[in-house]
C-alpha positions in Angstrom: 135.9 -12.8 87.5 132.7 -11.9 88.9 130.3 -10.0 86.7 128.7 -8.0 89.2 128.9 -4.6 88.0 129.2 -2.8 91.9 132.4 -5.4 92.3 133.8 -4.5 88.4 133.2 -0.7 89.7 135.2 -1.6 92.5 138.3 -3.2 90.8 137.8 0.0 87.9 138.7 2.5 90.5 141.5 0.3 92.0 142.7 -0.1 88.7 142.8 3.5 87.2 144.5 4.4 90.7 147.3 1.7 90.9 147.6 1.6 87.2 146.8 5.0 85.6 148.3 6.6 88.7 145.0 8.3 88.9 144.9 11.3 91.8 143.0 9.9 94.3 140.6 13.0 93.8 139.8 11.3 90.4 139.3 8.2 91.3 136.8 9.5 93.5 134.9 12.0 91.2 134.9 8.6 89.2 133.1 6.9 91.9 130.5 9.3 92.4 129.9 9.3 87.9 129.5 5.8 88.2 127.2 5.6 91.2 124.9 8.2 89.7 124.5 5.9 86.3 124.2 2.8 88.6 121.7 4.0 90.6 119.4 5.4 87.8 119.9 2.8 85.7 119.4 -0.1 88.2 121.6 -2.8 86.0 122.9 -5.6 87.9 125.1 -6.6 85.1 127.6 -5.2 82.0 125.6 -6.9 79.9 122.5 -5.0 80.9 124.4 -1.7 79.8 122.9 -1.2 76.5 123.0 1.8 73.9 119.5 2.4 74.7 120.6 2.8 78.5 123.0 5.1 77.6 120.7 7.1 75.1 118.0 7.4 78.0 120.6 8.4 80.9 121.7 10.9 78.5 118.7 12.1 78.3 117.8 12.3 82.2 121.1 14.2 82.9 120.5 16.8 80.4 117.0 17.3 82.5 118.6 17.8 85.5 117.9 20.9 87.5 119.6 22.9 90.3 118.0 21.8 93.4 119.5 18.5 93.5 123.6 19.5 93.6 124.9 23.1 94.1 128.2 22.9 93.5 127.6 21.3 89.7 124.3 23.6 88.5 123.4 26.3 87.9 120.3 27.5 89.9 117.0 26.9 88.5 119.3 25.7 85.1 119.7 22.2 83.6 123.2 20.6 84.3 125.6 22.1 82.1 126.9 20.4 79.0 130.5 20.7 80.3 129.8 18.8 83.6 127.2 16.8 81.7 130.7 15.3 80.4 132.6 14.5 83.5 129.6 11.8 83.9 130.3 10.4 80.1 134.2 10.4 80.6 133.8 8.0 83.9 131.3 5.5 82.1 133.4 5.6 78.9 136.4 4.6 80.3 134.6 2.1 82.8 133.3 0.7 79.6 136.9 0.5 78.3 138.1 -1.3 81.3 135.2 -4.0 81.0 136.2 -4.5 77.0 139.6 -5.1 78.1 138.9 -7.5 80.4 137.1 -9.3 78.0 133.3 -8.8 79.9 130.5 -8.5 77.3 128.9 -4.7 77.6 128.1 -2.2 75.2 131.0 -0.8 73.1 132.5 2.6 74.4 132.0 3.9 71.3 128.5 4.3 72.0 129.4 7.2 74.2 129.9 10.8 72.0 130.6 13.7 74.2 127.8 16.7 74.5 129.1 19.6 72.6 129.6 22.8 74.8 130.4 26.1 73.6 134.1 27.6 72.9 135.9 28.0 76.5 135.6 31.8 77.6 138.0 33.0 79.5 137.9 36.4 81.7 141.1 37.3 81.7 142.3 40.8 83.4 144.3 43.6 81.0 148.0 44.1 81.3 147.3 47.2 83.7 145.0 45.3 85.9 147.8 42.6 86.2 150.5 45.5 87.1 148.3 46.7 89.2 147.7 43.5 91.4 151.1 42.9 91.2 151.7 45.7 93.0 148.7 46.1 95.5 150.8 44.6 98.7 152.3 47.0 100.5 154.5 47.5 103.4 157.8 45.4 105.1 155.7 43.5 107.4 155.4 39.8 107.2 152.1 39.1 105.4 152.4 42.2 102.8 155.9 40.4 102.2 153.9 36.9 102.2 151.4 38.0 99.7 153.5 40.0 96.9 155.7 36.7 96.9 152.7 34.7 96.4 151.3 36.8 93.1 154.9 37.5 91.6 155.3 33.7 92.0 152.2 32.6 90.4 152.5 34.6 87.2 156.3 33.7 87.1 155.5 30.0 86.9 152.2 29.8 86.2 151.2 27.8 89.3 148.0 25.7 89.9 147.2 26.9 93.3 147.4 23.4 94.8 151.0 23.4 93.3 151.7 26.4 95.4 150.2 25.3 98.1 152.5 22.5 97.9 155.9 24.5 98.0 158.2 24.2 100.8 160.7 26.4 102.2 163.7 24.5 100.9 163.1 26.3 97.2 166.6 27.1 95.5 166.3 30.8 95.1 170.1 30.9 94.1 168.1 28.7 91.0 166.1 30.1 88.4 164.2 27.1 88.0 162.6 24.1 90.4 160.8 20.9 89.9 156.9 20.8 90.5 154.9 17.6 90.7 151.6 18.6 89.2 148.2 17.2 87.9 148.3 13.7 87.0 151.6 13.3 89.4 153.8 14.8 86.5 156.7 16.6 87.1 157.5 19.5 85.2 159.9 22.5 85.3 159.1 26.2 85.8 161.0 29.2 85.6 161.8 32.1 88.5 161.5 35.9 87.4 164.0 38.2 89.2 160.7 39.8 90.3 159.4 36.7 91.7 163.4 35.6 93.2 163.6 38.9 95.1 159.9 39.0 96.3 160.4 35.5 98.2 163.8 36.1 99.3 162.4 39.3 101.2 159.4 37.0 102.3 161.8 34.5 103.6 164.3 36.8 105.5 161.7 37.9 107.3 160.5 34.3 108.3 161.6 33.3 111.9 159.9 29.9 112.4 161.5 27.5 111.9 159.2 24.4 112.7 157.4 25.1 109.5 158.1 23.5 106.1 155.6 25.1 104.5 156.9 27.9 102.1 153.6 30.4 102.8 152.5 29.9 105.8 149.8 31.6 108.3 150.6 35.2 110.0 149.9 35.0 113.8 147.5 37.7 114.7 146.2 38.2 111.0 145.1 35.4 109.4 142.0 33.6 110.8 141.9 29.8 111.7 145.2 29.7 113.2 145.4 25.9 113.5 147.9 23.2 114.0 148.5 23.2 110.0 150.1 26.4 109.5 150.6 26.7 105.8 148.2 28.2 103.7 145.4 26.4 102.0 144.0 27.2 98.4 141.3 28.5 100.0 143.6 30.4 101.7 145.1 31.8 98.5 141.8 32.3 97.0 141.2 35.2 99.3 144.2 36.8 100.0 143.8 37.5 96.0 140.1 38.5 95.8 141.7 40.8 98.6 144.2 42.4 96.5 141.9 42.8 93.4 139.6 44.7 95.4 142.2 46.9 96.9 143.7 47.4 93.3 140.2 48.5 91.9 139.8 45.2 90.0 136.2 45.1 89.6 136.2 41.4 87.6 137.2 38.3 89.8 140.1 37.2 90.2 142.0 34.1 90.5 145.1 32.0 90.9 143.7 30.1 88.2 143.3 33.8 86.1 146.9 34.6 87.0 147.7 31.2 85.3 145.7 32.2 82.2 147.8 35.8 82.1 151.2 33.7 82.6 150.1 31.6 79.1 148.7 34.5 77.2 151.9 36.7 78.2 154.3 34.2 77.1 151.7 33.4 73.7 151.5 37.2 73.2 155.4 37.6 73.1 156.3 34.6 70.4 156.5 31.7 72.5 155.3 28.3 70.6 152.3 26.7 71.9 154.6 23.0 72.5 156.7 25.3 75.0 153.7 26.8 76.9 151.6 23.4 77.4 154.6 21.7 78.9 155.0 25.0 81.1 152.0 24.7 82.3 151.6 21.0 82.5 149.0 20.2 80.2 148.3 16.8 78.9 146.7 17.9 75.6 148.0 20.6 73.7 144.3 20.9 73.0 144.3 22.5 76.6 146.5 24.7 76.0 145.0 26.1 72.2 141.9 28.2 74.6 144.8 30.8 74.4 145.5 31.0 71.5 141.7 32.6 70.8 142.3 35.3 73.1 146.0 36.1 71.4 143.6 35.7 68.2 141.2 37.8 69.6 143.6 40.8 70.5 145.4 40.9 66.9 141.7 41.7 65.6 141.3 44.4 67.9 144.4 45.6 67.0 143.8 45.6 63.2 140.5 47.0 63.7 142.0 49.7 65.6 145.0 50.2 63.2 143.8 48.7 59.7 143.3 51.3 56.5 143.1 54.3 58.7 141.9 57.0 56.5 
């Protein structure tokens, strides 16, 4: 095997792709990690990859400023610790791949992960939710469209990309379908009689038929009316800010945050944390425990509020 580290990068992303099953999003977020060590280290060879290497790239991506990649800083900040991580993930497990193929490098083990903060999330009250739930309006197509959208997402608890993924063929005479989500794992999720009624309004009132796509694009109202006719994230993304506004939400809004009520809504009522990771498709129940501060966090507002009351 050669030991030319731009050829071993190669056969790593071939190999966490054909066999980790890797999305080929990852694999090529992977790419771009490596590429960055690569080029600021300059090694030619694993064996070059040292745990001073390491120690000084760590260094030069916790210097990193805004300028240089948008989408990843903050402006005028230093890279965040969080995405700081993404980079040490990719060269960790690159390093794995080269032990176990027997090349001479630096141990993995060399790599320890920044510590970031605890996960914050914003999540919208109960009332907000009802209130979003509620904010489409009307018989017509796309008011029809868009409440089956949000009663959908916090029935299941959706990734957007899931959603996006749906086609019209759904079982509504079902309570529950078959999602393939992150990582290409199927999972199971569950249809309220809120969400069952909303789509099968939404889909009376459908009459293409050339369409697979289970939300698609209203002629005449939505913009970019192209030859793909169902709905994009991006898509999604805005028809919800829309509804938030128009329900006097002044925090942003989600589909990701309508995820985030679905788990604390089910946490909040008694459900185990096992049941709501593998609802929501986590890997790691470690994922799924960010919830369980926020259930935390409201039984000590309640016994604050309610606690030796004079």
């Amino acid at each position: 095997m050669s030991h030319n580290i731009k050829e071993l990068k190669q056969q790593f992303l071939e190999y966490i792709e054909i066999e980790k099953g890797r999305s080929v999003k990852t694999v090529e977020n992977y790419d771009r990690y490596l590429v960055r060590f690569l080029d600021y280290s300059k090694v030619k060879s694993p064996s070059q990859i040292t745990a001073s290497v390491i120690r000084e790239y760590r260094l030069w991506l916790n210097r990193q400023v805004g300028a240089r990649a948008r989408s990843a800083y903050d402006r005028g900040n230093t890279l965040k610790k969080k995405t700081q991580n993404y980079y040490l993930i990719a060269l960790r497990a690159f390093l794995k791949y080269l032990a176990k193929q027997n090349i001479l490098t630096v141990s993995p083990e060399h790599i320890e992960l920044a510590k970031t903060g605890e996960r914050h999330l914003d999540l919208i009250t109960k009332e907000e939710l009802t209130a979003l739930l509620k904010a489409p309006k009307g018989d017509d197509l796309r008011s029809l469209r868009d409440k089956a959208i949000l009663e959908l997402l916090f029935s299941t608890g959706l990734r957007v990309s899931e959603l996006c993924s749906l086609t019209r063929d759904i079982n509504l005479n079902a309570d529950e379908f078959s999602i393939r989500g992150k990582g290409d794992k199927v999972r199971v999720v569950f249809l309220s009689d809120e969400a069952k009624h909303a789509l099968k309004k939404y889909l009376n009132k459908r009459t293409d038929l050339d369409c697979e796509a289970l939300f698609v694009k209203v002629p005449g109202v939505d913009r970019k009316m192209d030859q793909e006719r169902g709905l994009t994230t991006r898509s999604i993304e805005r028809i919800i800010k829309e509804y938030a506004i128009k329900a006097g939400i002044s925090k942003k809004v989600t589909p990701h945050i309508i995820r985030h009520c679905f788990a604390t809504d089910l946490l909040g009522n008694g459900a185990d944390l096992r049941s709501v990771q593998m609802l929501l498709g986590h890997a790691n129940i470690s994922t799924t425990q960010v919830y369980t501060h926020v259930t935390d966090s409201e039984l000590k507002r309640i016994h604050k509020q309610f606690h030796n009351k004079k």
